[in-house]
ROMAR-229827 format. One record per residue: residue in three letters; residue number from 1; x, y, z of N, C-alpha, C in turn. Coordinates in steps of 0.001 Angstrom, whole numbers. Each point is the difference from the previous one (the first is absolute). Example, Ala and Ser with C-alpha at 12.3 -4.5 7.8 and 13.67 -1.06 7.14 Angstrom:
+------+-----+---------+---------+---------+---------+---------+---------+---------+---------+---------+
| code | pos |      nu |      nv |      nw |     cau |     cav |     caw |      cu |      cv |      cw |
+------+-----+---------+---------+---------+---------+---------+---------+---------+---------+---------+
|  ALA |   1 |   13190 |   -5690 |    7800 |    -890 |    1190 |       0 |     900 |    1200 |       0 |
|  SER |   2 |    -350 |    1050 |    -720 |     820 |    1190 |      60 |    -770 |    1090 |     730 |
+------+-----+---------+---------+---------+---------+---------+---------+---------+---------+---------+
! end
This chain:
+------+-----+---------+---------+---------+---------+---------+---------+---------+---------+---------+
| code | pos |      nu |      nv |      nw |     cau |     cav |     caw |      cu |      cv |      cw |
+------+-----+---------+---------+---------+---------+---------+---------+---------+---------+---------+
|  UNK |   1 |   16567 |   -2377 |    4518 |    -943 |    -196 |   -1079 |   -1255 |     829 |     276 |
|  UNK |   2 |    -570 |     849 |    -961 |   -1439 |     376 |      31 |    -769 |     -97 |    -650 |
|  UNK |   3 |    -722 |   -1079 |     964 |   -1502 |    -984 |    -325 |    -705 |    1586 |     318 |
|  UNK |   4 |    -996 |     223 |   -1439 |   -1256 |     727 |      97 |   -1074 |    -762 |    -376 |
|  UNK |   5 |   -1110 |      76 |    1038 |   -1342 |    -712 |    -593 |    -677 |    1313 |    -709 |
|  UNK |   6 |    -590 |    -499 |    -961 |    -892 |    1353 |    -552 |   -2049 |    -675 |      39 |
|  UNK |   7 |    -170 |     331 |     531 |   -1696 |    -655 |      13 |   -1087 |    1034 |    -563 |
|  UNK |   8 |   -1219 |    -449 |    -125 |   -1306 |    1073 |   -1155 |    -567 |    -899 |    -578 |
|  UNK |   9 |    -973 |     631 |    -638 |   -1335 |    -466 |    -437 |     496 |    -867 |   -1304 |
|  UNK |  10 |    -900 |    -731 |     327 |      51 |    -699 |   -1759 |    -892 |     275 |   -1197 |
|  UNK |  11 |    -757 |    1067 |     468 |    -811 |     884 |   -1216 |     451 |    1491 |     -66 |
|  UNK |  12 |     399 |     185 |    -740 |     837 |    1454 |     -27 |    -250 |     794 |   -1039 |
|  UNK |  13 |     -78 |    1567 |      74 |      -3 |     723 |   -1385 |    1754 |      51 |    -211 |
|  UNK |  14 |      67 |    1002 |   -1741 |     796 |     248 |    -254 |     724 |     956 |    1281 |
|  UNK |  15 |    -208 |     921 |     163 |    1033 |     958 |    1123 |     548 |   -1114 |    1283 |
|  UNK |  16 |    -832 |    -952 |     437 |     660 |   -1005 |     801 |    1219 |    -723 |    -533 |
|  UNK |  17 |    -425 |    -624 |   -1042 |    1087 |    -927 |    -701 |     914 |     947 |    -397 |
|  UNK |  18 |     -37 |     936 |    -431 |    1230 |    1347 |     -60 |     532 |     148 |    1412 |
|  UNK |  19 |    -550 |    -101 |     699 |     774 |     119 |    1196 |    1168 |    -910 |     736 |
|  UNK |  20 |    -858 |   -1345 |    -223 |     384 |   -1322 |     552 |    1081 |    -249 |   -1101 |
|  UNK |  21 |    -151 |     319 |    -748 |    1219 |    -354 |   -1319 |    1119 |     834 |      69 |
|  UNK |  22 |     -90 |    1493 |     639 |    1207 |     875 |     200 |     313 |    -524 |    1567 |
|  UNK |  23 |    -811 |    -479 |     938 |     848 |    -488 |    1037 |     613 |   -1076 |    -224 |
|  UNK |  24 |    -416 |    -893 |    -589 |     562 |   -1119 |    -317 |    1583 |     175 |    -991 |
|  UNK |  25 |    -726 |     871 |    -658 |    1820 |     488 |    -929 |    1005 |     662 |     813 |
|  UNK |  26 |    -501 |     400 |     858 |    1180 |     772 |    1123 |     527 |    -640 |    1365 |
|  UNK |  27 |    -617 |   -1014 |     158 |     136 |   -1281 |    1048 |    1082 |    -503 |    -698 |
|  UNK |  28 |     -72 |    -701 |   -1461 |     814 |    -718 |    -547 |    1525 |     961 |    -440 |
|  UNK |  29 |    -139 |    1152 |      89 |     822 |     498 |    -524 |    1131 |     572 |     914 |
|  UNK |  30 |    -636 |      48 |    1265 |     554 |       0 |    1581 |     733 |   -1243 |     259 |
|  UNK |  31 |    -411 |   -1283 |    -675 |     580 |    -913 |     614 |    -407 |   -1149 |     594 |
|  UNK |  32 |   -1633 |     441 |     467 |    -988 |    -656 |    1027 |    -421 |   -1348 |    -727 |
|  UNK |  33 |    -130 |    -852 |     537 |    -655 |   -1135 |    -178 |   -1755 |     137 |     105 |
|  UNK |  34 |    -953 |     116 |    -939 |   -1108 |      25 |     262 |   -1022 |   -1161 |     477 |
|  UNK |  35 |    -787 |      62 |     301 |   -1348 |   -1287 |     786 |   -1025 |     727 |    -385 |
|  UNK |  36 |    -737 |    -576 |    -627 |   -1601 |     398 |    -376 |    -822 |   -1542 |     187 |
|  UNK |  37 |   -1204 |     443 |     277 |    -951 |   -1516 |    -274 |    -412 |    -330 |   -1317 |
|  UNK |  38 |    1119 |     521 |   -1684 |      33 |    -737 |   -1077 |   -1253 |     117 |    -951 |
|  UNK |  39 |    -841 |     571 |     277 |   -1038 |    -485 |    -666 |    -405 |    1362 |    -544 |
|  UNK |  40 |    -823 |     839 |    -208 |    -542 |    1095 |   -1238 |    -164 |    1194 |     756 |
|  UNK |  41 |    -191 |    1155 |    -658 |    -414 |    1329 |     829 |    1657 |     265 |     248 |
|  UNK |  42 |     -15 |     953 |    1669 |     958 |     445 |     323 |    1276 |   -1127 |     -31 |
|  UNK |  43 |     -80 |   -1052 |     251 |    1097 |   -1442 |    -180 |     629 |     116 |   -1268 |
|  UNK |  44 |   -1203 |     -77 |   -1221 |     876 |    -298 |   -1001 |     603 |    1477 |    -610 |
|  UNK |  45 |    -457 |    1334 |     258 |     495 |    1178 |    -371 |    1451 |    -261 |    1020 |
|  UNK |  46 |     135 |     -61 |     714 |     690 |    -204 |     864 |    1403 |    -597 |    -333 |
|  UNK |  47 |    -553 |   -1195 |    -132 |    1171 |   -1239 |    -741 |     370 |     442 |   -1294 |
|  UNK |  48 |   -1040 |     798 |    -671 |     871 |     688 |   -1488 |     874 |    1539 |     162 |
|  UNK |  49 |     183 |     445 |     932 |     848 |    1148 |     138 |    1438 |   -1113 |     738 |
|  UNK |  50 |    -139 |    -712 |     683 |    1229 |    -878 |     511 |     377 |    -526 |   -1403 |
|  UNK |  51 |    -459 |    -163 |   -1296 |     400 |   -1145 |    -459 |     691 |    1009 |   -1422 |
|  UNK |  52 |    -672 |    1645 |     117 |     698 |     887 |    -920 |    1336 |      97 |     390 |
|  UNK |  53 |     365 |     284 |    1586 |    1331 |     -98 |     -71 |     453 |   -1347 |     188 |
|  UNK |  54 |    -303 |   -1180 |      26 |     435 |   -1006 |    -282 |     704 |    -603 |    1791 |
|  UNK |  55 |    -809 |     420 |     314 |    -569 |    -255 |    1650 |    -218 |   -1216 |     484 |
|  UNK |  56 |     -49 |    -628 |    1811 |    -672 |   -1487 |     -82 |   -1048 |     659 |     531 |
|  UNK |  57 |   -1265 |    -440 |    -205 |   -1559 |    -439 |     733 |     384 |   -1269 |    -261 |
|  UNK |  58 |   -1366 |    -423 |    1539 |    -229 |   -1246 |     336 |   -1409 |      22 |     314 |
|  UNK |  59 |   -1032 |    -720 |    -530 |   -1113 |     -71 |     108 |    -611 |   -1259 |     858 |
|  UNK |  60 |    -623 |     125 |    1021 |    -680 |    -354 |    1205 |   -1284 |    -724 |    -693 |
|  UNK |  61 |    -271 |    -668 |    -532 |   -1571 |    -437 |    -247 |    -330 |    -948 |     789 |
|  UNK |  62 |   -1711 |     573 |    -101 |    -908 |    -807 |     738 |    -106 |   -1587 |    -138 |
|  UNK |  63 |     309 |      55 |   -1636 |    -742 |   -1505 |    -555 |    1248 |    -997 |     164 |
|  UNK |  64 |    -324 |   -1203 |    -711 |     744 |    -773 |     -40 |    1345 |      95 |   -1451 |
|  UNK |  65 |    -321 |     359 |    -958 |     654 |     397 |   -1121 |     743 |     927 |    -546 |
|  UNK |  66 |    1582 |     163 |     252 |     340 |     779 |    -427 |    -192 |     922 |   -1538 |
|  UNK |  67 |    -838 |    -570 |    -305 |    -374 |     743 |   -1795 |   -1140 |     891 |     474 |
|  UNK |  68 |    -927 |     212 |    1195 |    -705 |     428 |     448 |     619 |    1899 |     179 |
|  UNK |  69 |    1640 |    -292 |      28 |     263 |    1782 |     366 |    -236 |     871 |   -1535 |
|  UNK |  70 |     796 |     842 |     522 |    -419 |    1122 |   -1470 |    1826 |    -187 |    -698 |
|  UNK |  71 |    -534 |     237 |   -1225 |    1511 |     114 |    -787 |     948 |     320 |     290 |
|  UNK |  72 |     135 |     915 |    1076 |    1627 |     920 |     158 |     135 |    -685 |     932 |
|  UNK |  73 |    -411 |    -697 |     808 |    1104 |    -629 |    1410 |     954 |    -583 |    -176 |
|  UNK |  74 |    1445 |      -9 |     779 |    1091 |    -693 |    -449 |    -151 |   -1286 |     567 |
|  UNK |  75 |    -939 |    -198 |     752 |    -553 |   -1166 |     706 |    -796 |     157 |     913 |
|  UNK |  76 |    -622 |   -1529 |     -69 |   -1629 |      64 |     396 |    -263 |   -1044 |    1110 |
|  UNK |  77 |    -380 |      35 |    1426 |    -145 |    -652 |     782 |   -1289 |    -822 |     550 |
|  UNK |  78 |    -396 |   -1042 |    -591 |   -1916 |    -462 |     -13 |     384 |    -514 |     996 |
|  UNK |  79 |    -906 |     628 |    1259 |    -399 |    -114 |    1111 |    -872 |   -1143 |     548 |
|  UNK |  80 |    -878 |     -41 |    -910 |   -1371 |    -322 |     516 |    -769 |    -371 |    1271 |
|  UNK |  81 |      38 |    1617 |     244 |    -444 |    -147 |    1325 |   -1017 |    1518 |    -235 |
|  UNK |  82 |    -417 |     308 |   -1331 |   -1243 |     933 |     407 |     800 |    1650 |     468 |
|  UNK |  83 |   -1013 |     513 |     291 |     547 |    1556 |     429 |     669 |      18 |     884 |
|  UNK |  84 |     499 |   -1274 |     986 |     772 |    -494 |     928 |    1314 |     467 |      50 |
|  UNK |  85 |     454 |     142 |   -1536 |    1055 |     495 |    -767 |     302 |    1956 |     515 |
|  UNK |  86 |    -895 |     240 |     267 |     207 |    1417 |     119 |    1038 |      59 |    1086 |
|  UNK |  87 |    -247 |    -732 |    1446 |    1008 |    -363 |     888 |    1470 |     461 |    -835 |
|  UNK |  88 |      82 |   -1350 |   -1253 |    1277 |     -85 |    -240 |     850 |    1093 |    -491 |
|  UNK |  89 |    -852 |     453 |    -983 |     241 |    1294 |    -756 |     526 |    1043 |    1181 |
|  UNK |  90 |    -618 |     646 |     881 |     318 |    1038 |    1041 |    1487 |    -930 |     805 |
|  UNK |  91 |     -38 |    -886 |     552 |     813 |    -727 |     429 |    1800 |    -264 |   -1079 |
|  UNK |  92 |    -421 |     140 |   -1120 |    1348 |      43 |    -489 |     562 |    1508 |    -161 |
|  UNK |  93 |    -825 |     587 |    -201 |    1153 |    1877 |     -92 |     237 |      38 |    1894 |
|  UNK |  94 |     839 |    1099 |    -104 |     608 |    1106 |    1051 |   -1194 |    1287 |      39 |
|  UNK |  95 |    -289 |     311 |    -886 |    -782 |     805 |     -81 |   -1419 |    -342 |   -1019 |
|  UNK |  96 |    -988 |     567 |    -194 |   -1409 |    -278 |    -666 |     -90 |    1468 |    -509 |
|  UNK |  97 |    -451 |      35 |   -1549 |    -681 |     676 |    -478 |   -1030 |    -476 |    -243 |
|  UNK |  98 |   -1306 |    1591 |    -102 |   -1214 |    -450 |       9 |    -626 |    1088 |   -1413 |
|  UNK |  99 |    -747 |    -943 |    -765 |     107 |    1275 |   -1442 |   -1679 |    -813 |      98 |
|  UNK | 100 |    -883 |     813 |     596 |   -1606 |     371 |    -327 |    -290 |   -1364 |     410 |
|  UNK | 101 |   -1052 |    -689 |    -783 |    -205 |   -1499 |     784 |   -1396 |     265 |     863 |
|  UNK | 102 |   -1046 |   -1263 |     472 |    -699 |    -275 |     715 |     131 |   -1061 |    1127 |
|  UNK | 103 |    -710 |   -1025 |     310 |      88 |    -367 |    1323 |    1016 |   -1164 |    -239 |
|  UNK | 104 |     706 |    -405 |   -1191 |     946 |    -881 |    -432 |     956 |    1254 |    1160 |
|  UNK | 105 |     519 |     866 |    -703 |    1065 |    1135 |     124 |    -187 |       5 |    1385 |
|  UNK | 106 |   -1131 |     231 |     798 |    -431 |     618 |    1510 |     754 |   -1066 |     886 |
|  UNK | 107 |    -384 |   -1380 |    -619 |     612 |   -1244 |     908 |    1258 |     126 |    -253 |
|  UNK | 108 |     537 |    -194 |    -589 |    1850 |       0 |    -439 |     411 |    1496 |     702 |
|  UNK | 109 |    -656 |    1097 |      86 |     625 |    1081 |     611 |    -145 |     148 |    1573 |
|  UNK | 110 |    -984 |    -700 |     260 |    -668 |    -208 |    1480 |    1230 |   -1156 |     790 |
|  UNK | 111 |     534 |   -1092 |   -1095 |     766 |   -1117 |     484 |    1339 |     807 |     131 |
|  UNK | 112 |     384 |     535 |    -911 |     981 |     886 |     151 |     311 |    1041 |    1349 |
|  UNK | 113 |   -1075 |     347 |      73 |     302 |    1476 |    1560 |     -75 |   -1514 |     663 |
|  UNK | 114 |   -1091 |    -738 |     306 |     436 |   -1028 |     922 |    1337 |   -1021 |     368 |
|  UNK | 115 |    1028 |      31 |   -1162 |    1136 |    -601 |     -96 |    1178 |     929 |     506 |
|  UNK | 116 |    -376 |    1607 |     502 |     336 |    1246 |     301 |    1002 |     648 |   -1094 |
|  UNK | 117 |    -231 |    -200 |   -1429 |     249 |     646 |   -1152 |    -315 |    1087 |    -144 |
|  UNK | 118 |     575 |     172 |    -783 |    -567 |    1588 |    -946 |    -698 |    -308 |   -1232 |
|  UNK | 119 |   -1406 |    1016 |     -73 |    -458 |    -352 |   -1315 |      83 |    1355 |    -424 |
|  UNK | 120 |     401 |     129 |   -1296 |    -107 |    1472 |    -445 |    -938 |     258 |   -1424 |
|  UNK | 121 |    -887 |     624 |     482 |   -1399 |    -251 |    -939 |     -34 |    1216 |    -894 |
|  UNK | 122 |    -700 |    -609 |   -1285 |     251 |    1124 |   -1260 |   -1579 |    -249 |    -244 |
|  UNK | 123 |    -943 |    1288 |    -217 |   -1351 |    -510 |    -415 |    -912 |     464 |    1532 |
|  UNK | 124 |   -1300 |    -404 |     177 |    -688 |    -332 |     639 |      45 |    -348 |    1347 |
|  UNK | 125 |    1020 |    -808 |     165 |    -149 |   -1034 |    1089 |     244 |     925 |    1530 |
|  UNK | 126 |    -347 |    -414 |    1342 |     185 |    1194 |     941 |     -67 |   -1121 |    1192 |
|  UNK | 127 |    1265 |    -116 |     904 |    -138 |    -545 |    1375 |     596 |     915 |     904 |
|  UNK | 128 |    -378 |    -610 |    1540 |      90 |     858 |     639 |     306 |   -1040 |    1135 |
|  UNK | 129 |     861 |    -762 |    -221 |     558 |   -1247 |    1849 |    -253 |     744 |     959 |
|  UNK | 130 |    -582 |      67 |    1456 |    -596 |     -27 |     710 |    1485 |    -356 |    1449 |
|  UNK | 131 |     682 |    -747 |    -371 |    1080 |    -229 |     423 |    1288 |     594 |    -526 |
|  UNK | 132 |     976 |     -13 |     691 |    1509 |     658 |     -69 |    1005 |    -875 |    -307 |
|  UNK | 133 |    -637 |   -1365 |     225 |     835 |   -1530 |    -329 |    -349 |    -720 |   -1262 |
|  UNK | 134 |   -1101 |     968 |    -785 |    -152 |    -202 |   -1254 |     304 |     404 |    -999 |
|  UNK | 135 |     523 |    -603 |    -685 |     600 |    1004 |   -1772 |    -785 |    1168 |     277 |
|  UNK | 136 |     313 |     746 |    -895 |      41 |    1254 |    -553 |    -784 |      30 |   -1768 |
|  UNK | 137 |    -558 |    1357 |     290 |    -911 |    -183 |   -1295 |     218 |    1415 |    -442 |
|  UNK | 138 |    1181 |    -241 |   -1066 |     562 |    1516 |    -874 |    -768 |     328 |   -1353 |
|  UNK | 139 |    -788 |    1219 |     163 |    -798 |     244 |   -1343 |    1238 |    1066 |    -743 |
|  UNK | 140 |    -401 |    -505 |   -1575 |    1325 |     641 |    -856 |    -684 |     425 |    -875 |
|  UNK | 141 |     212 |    1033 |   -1154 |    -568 |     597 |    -721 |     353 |    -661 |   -1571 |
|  UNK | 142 |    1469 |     -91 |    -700 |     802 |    -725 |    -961 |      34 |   -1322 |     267 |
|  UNK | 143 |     709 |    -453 |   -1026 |     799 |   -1349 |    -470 |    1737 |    -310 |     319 |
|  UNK | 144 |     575 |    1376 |     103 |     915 |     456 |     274 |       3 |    -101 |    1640 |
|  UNK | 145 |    -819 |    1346 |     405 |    -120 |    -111 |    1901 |     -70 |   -1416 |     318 |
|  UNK | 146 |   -1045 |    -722 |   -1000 |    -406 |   -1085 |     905 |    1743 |   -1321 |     241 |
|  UNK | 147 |     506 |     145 |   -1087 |     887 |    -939 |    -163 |    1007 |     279 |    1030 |
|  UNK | 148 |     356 |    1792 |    -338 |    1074 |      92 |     906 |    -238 |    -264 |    1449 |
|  UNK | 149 |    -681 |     322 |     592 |    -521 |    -181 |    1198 |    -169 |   -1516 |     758 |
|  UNK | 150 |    -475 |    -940 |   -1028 |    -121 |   -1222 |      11 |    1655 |    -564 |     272 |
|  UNK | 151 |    1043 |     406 |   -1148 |    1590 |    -184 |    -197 |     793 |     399 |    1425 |
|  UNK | 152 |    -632 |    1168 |     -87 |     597 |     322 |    1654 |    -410 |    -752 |     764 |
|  UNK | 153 |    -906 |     -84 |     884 |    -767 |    -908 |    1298 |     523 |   -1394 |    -358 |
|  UNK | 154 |      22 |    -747 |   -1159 |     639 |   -1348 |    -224 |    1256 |     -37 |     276 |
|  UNK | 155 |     680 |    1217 |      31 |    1536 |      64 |     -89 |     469 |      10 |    1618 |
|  UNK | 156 |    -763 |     184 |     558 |     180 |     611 |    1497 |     -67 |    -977 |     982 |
|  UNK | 157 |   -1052 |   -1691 |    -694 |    -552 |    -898 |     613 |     953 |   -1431 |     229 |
+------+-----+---------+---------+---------+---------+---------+---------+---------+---------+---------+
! end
């Protein structure tokens, strides 16, 4: 099975949500089971490219209420446990995508190299582990690179 987490900001322009929406359509169309934290920005662009090809996402929320996610999830997981949730989100893929995002994105990608994952980041984002026993931090240019790359390394794990 390939569990992909996809994580990012929850305030996004259009070229983001174009992005997060063609990874998300090519995750689902691969096969992958998606994980997002459900809620707006890169999540819900996200969950609507899984849900063009008729894809599963599963949305991670913070709150207590599943009516709290965004429209396209095929299901919605109320946590309520706060940004605590980010844990979960990185914790269910094989691999992590990372599409732009702030210090929401930084923690979930930071938990990730610490879980010794791969995050493969589209946008902005830039790490650099310090260690050799820590994930790996692949910068990608596409939606395409980013997926395939993601498909591979999950496939391998």
């Amino acid at each position: 099975m390939l569990n992909i987490s996809v994580i990012g900001g929850s305030e996004i322009g259009l070229e983001m949500c174009e992005i997060a929406t063609e990874v998300g359509r090519l995750l689902a169309k691969a096969g992958a089971t998606v994980y997002c934290g459900g809620l707006t920005g890169v999540m819900e662009c996200v969950a609507k490219g899984v849900r063009k090809e008729n894809g599963l996402v599963i949305g991670i929320l913070p709150g207590n209420s599943p009516e709290e996610g965004n429209r396209y999830l095929s299901a919605a997981i109320p946590t309520g446990i706060g940004y605590a949730r980010n844990f979960l989100v990185v914790r269910a893929g094989k691999v992590v995508i990372a599409i732009d995002g702030s210090v929401g994105t930084i923690s979930e990608a930071s938990f990730a190299l610490n879980e010794r994952k791969y995050v493969i980041a589209l946008g902005n984002m830039d790490f650099s582990p310090k260690n050799s026993n820590e994930g790996r931090f692949i910068r990608v240019k596409t939606p395409k690179e980013a997926v395939d790359t993601a498909l591979k390394l999950a496939s391998e794990i």
